[in-house]
Structure formats: structure tokens, C-alpha cells
TORKOL-469381 format. One line per 8 residues: number of its first residue (from 0); for each residue x, y, z of N, C-alpha, C. Coordinates in steps of 0.05 Angstrom, whole numbers, m for minus. Each point is the difference from the previous one (the first is absolute). Last residue first. Layout:
! residues N
NUM) X,Y,Z,X,Y,Z,X,Y,Z | ...
This chain:
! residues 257
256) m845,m76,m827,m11,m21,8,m23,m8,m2 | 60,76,m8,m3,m18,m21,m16,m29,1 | 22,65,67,m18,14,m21,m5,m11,m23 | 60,m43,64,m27,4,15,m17,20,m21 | 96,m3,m13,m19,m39,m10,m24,9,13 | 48,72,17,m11,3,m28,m11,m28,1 | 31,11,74,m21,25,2,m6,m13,m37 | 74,m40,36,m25,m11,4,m23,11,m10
248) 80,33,m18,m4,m21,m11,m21,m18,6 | 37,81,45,m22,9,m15,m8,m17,m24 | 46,m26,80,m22,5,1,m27,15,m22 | 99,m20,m3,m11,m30,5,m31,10,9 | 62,68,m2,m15,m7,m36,m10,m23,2 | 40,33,87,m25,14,m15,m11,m10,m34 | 63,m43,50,m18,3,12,m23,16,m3 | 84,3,m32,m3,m27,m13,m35,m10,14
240) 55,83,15,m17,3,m27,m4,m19,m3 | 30,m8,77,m21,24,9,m3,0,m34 | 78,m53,17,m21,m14,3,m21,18,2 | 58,26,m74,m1,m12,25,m9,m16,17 | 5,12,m99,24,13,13,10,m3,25 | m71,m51,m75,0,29,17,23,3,19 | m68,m57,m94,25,m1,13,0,25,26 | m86,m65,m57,22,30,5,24,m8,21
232) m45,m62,m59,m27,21,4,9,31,8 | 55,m104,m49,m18,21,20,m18,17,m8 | 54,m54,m56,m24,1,m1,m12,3,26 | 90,15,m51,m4,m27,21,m33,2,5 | 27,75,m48,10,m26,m17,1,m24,17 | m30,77,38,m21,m2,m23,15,m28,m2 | 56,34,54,m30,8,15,m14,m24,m16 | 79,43,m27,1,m29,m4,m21,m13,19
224) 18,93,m13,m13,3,m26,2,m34,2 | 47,50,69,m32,m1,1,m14,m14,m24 | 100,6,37,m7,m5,m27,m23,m2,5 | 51,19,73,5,10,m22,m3,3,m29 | m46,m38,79,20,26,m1,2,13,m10 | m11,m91,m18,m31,19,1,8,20,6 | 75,m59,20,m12,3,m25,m24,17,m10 | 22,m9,102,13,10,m20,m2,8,m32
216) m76,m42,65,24,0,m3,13,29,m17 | m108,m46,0,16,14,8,34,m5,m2 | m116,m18,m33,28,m14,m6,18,27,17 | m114,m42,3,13,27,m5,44,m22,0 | m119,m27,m20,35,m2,4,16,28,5 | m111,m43,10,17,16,m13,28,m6,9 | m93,m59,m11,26,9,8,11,12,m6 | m78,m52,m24,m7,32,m7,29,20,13
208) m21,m97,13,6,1,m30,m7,33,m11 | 23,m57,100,m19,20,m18,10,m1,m16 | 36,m67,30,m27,3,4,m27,17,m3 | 96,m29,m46,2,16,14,m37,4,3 | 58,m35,m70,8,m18,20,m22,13,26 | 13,47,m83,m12,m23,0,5,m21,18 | 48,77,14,m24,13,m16,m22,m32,m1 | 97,m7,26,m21,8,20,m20,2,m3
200) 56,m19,m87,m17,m22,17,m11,3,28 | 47,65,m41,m30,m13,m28,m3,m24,19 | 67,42,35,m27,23,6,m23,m9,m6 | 81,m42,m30,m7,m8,38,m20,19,m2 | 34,5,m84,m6,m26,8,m13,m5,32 | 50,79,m13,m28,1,m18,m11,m25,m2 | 86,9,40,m14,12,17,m28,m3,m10 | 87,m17,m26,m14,m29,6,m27,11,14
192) 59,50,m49,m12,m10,m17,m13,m21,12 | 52,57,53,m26,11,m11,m10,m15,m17 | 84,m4,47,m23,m18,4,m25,5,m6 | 76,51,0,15,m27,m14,m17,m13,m2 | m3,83,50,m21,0,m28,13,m21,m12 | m10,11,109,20,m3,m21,m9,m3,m25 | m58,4,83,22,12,13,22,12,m30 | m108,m20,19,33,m11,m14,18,16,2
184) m110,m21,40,27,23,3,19,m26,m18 | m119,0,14,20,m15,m4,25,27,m10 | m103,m10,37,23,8,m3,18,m10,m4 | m110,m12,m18,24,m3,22,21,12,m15 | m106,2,30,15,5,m16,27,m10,10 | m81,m18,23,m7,14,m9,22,19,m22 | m23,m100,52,19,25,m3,m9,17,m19 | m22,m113,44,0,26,m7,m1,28,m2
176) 44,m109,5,m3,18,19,m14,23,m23 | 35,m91,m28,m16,4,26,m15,19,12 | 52,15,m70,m17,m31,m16,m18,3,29 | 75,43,m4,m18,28,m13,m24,m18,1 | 79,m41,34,m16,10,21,m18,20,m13 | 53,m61,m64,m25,m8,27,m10,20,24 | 62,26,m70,m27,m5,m6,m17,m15,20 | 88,32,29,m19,19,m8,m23,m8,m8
168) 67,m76,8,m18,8,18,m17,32,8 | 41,m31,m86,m15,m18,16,m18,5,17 | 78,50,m35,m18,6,0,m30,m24,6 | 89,9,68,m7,m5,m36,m29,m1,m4 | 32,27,89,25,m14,m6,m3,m1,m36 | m54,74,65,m6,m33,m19,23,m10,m9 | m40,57,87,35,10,m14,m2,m29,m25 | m88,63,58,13,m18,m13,23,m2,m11
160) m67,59,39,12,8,m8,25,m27,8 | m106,51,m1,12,m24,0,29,m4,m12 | m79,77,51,25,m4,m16,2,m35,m5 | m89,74,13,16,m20,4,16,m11,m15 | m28,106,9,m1,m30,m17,9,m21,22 | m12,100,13,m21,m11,7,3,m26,m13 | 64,70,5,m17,13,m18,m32,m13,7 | 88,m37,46,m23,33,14,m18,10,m19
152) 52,m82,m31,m26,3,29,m7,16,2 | 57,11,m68,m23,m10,m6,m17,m9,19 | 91,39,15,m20,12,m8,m29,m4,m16 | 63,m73,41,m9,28,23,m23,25,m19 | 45,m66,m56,m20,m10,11,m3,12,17 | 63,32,m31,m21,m3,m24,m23,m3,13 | 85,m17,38,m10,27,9,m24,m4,m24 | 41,m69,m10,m14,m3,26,m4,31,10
144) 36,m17,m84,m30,m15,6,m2,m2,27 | 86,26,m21,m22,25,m1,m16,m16,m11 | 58,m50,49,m12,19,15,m17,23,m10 | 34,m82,m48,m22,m2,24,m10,20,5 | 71,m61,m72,m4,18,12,m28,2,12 | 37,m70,m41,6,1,24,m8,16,9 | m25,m56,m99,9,19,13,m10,3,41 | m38,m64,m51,40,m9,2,15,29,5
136) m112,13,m45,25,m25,17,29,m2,0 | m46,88,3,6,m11,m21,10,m18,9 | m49,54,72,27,1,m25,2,m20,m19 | m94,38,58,12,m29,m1,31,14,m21 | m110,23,49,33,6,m11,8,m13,m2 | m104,7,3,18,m21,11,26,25,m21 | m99,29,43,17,5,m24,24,m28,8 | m108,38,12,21,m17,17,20,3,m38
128) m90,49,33,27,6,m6,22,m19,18 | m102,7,m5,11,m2,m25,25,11,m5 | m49,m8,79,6,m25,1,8,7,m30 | 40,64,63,m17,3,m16,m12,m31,m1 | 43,43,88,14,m14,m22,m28,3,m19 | 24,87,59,m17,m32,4,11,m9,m25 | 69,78,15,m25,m4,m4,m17,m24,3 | 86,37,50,m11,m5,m17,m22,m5,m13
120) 59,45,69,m32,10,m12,m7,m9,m25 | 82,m43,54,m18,15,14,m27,11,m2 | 83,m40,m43,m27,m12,m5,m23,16,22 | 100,19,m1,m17,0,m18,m26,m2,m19 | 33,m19,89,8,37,m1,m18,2,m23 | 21,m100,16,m14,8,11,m9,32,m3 | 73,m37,m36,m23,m16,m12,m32,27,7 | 114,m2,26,m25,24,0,m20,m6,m14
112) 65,m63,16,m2,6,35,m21,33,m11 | 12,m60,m82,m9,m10,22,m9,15,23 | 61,31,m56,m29,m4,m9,m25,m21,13 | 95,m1,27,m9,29,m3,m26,9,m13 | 42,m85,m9,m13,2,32,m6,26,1 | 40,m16,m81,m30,m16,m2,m13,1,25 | 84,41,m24,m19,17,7,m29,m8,m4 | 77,m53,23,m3,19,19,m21,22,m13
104) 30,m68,m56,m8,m11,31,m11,16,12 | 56,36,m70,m31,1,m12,m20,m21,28 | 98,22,10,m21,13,8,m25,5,m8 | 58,m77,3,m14,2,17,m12,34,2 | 40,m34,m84,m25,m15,16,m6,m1,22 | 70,51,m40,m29,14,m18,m12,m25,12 | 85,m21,38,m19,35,13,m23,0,m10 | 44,m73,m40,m14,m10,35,m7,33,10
96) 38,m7,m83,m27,m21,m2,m11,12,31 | 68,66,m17,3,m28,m9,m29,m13,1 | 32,109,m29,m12,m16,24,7,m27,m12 | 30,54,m59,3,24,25,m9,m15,27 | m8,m27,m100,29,m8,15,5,15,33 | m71,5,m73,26,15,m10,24,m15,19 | m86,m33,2,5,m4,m24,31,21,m10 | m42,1,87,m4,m24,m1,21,m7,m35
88) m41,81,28,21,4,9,16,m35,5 | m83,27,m35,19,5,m12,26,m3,4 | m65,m22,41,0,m16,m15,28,4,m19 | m42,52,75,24,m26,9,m2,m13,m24 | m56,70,m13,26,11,7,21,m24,2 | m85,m12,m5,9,2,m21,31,1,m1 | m48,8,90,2,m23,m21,9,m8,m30 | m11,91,34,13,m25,20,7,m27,m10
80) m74,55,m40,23,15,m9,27,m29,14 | m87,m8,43,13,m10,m25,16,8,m13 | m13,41,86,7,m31,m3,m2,m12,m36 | m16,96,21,18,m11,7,10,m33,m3 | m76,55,m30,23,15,m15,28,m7,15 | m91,m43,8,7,m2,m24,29,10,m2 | m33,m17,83,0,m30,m6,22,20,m33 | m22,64,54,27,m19,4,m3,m24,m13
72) m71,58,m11,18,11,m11,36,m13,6 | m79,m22,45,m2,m13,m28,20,10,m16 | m6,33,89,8,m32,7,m6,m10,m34 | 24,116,12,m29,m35,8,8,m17,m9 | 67,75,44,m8,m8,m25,m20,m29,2 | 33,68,71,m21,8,m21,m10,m11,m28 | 70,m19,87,1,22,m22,m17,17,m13 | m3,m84,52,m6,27,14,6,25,m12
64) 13,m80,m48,m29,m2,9,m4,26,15 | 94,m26,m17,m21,15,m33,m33,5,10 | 46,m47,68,17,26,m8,m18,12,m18 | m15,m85,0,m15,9,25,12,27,3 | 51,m51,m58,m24,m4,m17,m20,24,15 | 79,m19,35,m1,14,m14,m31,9,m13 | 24,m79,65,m10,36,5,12,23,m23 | m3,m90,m20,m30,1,9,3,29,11
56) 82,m36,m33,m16,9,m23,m25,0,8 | 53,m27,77,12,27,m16,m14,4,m24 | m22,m76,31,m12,16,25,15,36,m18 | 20,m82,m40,m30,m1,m5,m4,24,16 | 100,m12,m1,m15,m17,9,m22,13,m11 | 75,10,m67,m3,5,36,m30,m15,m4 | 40,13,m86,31,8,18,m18,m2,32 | m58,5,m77,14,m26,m6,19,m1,20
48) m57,70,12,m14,m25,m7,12,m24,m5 | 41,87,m4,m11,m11,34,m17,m27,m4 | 20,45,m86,26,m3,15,3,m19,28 | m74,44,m54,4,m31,m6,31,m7,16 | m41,82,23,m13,m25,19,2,m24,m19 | 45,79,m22,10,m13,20,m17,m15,12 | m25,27,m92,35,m14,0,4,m16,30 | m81,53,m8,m5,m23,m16,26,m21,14
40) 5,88,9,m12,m10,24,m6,m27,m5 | 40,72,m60,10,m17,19,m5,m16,16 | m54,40,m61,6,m24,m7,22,m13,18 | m83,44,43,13,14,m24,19,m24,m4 | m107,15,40,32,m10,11,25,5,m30 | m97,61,47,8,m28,m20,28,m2,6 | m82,55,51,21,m8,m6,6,m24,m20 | m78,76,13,m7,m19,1,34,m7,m14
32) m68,88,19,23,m15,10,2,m31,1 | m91,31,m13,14,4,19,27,m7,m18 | m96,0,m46,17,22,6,26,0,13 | m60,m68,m21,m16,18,25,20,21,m1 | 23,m66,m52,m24,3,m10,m20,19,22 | 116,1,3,m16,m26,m4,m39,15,m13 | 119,30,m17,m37,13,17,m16,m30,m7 | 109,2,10,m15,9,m19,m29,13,10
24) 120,2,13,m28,m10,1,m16,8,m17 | 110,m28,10,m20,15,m10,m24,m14,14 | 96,18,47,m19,m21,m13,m25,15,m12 | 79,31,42,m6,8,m24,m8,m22,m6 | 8,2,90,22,36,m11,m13,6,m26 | m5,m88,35,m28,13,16,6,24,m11 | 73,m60,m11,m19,m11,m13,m26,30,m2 | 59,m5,71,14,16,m18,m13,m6,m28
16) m25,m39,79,3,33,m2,3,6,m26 | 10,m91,2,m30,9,m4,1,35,10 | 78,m46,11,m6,m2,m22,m31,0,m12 | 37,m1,101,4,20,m31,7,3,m16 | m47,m72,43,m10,30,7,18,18,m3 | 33,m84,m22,m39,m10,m5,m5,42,0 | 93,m32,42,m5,m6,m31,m25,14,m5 | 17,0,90,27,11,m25,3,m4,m28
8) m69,m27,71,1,36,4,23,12,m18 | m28,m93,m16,m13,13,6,6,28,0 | 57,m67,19,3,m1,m33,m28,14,0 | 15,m14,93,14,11,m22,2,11,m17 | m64,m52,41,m10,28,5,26,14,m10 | 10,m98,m6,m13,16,m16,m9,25,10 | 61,m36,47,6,5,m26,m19,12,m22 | m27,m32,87,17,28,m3,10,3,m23
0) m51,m76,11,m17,24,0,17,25,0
């Protein structure tokens, strides 16, 4: 505990002073002053995240909180950035396997230990909004489907959020179970050509037969226009736009209906 109140008052707090000097803000929907986190901040809580205990990248996080910046505005403009961040830093040589995996560890409990903050005013679950997520079988990655899925509870969905070893077992659980829509993330565009085949068979595999798809990752990113050519419905950036257009995909199958 002493150490950590250490690496605390000597690290963590001033570097948020001095952060606080020329961090930009913005105005939230009621007018107020409303803090955001800037890119250093990104850097040192991917830094803390991989280099120290869970407890040091929890009071930062809780720092930013007393700051003024809202707990969504850290999921989006900090922790994923973060995460990204370690990827990169993964691929240049800057971190080894074992840092970029225990601090993506650490910020799956971090999403976790503020589940609760977040979900707080979320909305009642809908019964026409169950959504299943899911990465691209055999792919590993998690944590931004699992912030995904935070912002699709609070919107009001029930989540289902499955890790499918091969596509197999995707179709069986579309076969069993039914969804209103599902999600599916790729991490890597090497695998896009296997992607349209798997959609074409959710689509007909898939209890509702009125199912919408939405497609996320990287690739979509930066190439929106491969949305169409895999035969989704829509693609979205974050989890708060992946949440909102998953609704206005319902809204429309419901006028169409």
C-alpha cells in the first residue's frame, strides 16, 4: 500500500496537474463545462496499465473521474485508444507479449470494477433487442466487444457475448437462440473473404430470418464501403454509435414490418 500511495502522489497526480493546465474541454447537452482526456493521458494510462499493479491504472482512471471527465468519455477516449495503443506498441517492438497481455487483463477488470457506474441509468432491457457479439471465430480479441456490449446494456439490449472457436459453432448458437441482431468484429482484412460466406450463412441459419448484422473492427474503419460488399447492414466506430444505429436498425425493420 505504501508504494502504491507512492507511485501515486509521484507519478499519477502530477501528471494529471499538469495534464489539467491544457486539457481540452467541451459542453455537454445541458450546457456545462464538460472535461475530456487528451492524448497524453491515453499514452500514460497505456503505460500504467501494462508497467504496474490494476490498483495504479484504477486510480488514475478515478483521478480523471474527479476531474470532470464522464466515465463514457473514459471508456471511449481513453481505454480504447489504450488498448490500441498496446497493440501497437506490441507490433513495433516497444512492449513484449506478456506486458500488451496483462495490460489488456487489467483493463478487462477495469471494466469490470466500473460495470456497475456505468450501467447505472441504464435503460429497461427491451424484449426486441437481444443482440449476440461475437469476433470472428479463432480470433482472440475481446475487450472492444466487451465495452460494446456495456454500451448496448445501458441502451437497454440484452447482450450475448460468445468467444466461437469456428464458424460452426456461431451457426449453432444463431440456430438455437433468438437475436435481433448480431455483431460480428475482425480484427484483420486477410480474413475478409471468409467473412461474406459466414454472414450468408448467419442470415439463413438464424431464427430470425428478419436479422440484422452489423460488422465492426478496424477494416470497416477504414474501409466503410466493405459494409455493403460482406452483406451487412451497418458498420460503427464505437460502442455509443454501434448502439445507436443498432437501434435505428430495429426502428426501421419495425416500419417495415
Amino acid at each position: 500500500m505504501a508504494r502504491l500511495l507512492r507511485t501515486i502522489e509521484g507519478e499519477i497526480i502530477p501528471r494529471l496537474l499538469l495534464a489539467l493546465q491544457s486539457a481540452p474541454g467541451g459542453v455537454d447537452a445541458e450546457g456545462e463545462i464538460e472535461e475530456t482526456a487528451s492524448q497524453a493521458e491515453v499514452t500514460e494510462f497505456a503505460r500504467l496499465v501494462a508497467a504496474h499493479d490494476i490498483s495504479v491504472a484504477s486510480g488514475y482512471l478515478n483521478a480523471l473521474l474527479q476531474r470532470g471527465v464522464p466515465l463514457e468519455k473514459i471508456y471511449l477516449d481513453v481505454m480504447a485508444p489504450a488498448a490500441r495503443l498496446l497493440g501497437e506498441w506490441w507490433k513495433q517492438d516497444l512492449r513484449d507479449f506478456t506486458e500488451v497481455t496483462g495490460g489488456l487483463c487489467r483493463m478487462h477488470q477495469l471494466l469490470h470494477e466500473f460495470s456497475a457506474s456505468f450501467l447505472h441509468d441504464a435503460q429497461p432491457t427491451a424484449p426486441d433487442r437481444c443482440v449476440l457479439l461475437v469476433p470472428m471465430p479463432g480470433e482472440q480479441h475481446s475487450f472492444g466487444l466487451i465495452m460494446v456490449g456495456e454500451f448496448f446494456r445501458r441502451a437497454g439490449w440484452d447482450v450475448s457475448d460468445p468467444h466461437p472457436s469456428r464458424p460452426a459453432d456461431l451457426l449453432s448458437v444463431v440456430r438455437k437462440h433468438w437475436f435481433s441482431l448480431i455483431g460480428l468484429s475482425l480484427s484483420c482484412e486477410s480474413r475478409m473473404e471468409e467473412l461474406k460466406p459466414l454472414l450468408d450463412a448467419a442470415r439463413e441459419n438464424s431464427r430470425n430470418q428478419a436479422v440484422s448484422i452489423m460488422v465492426g473492427g478496424a477494416p470497416f474503419v477504414a474501409h466503410p464501403e466493405y459494409v455493403a460488399a460482406v452483406g451487412a447492414d451497418a458498420t460503427a466506430s464505437d460502442g455509443r454509435r454501434a448502439a445507436l444505429e443498432a437501434n435505428r436498425l430495429i426502428a426501421a425493420r419495425a416500419r417495415r414490418a
